[in-house]
C-alpha positions as a Python dict, from the first residue, in 0.01 Angstrom:
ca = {
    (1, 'X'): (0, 0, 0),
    (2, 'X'): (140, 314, -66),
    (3, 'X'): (144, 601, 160),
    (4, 'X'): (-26, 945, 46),
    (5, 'X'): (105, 1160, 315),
    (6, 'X'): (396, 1300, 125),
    (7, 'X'): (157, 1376, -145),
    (8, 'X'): (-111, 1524, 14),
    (9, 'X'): (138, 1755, 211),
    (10, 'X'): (310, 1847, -104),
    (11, 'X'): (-21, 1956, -264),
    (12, 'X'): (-142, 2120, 65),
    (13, 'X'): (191, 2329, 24),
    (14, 'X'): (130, 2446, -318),
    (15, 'X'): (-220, 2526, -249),
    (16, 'X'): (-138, 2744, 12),
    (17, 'X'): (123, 2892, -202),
    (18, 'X'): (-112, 3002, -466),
    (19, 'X'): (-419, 3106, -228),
    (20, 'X'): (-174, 3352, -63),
    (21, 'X'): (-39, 3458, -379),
    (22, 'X'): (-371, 3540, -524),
    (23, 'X'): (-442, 3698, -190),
    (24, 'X'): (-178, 3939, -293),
    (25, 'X'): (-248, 4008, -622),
    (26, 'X'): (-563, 4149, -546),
    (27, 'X'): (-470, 4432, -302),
    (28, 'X'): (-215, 4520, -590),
    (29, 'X'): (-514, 4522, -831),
    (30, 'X'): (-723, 4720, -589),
    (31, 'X'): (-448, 5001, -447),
    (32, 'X'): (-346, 5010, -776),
    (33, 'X'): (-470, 5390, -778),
    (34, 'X'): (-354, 5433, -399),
    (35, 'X'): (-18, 5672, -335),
    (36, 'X'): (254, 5527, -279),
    (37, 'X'): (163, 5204, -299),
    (38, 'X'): (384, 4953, -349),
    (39, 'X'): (363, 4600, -501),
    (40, 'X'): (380, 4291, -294),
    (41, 'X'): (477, 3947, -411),
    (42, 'X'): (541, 3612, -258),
    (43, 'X'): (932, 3559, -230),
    (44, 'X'): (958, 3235, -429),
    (45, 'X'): (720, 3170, -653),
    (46, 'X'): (912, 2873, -841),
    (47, 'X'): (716, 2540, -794),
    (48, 'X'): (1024, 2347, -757),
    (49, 'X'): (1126, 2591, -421),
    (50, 'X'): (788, 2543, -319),
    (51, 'X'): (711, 2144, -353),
    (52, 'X'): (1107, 2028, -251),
    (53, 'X'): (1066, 1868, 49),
    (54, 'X'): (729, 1656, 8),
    (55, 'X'): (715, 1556, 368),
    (56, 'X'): (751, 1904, 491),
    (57, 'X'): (398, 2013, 648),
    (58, 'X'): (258, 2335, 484),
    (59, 'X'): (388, 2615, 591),
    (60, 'X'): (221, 2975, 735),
    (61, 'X'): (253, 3270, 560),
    (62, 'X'): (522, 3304, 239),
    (63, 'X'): (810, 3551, 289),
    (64, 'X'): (653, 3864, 119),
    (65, 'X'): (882, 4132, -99),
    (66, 'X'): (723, 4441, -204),
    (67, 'X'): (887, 4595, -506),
    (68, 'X'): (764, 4924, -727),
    (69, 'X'): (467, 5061, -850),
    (70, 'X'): (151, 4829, -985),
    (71, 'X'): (143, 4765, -1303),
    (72, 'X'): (-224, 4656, -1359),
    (73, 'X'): (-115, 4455, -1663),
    (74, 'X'): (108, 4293, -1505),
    (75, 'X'): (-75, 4213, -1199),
    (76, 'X'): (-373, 4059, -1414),
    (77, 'X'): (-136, 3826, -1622),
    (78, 'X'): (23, 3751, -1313),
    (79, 'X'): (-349, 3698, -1145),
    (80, 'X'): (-437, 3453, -1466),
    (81, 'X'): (-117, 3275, -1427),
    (82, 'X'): (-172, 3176, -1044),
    (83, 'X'): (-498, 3138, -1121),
    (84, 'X'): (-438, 2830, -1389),
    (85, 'X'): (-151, 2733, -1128),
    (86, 'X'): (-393, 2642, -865),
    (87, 'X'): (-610, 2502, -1123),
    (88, 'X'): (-340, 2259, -1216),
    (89, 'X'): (-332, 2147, -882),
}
């Protein structure tokens, strides 16, 4: 019988990723207009960073880096891309 733990955890992990990622992206899409605001991204958004360790349990809140203006473009590609991420999960 195989065991589904690892799995499941890894999964957990990247679902967590994305839902706080998303989370995110949306207060850049809606400050977009605010002054000086600044955008804020998760610190590693590279599936392979994020799913290394299988066994690991998933983790609390992603290390957060804020970097420049919004570009509302950019935020809704970025949006679309999590989006089909999380899907894919």
């Amino acid at each position: 019988m195989t065991n589904i733990d690892p799995i499941l955890n890894m999964l957990t992990r990247g679902l967590t990723h994305s839902f706080q990622r998303q989370r995110l992206l949306a207060s850049n899409i809606a400050n977009a207009e605010t002054p000086g605001y600044e955008r804020k991204d998760v610190d590693a958004p590279n599936f392979a960073q994020i799913m290394s360790d299988a066994n690991a349990q998933a983790e609390g809140a992603p290390h957060v880096v804020k970097g420049g203006p919004v570009v509302l473009e950019k935020e809704f590609a970025a949006s679309s891309a999590n989006s089909l991420y999380y899907a894919s999960l």
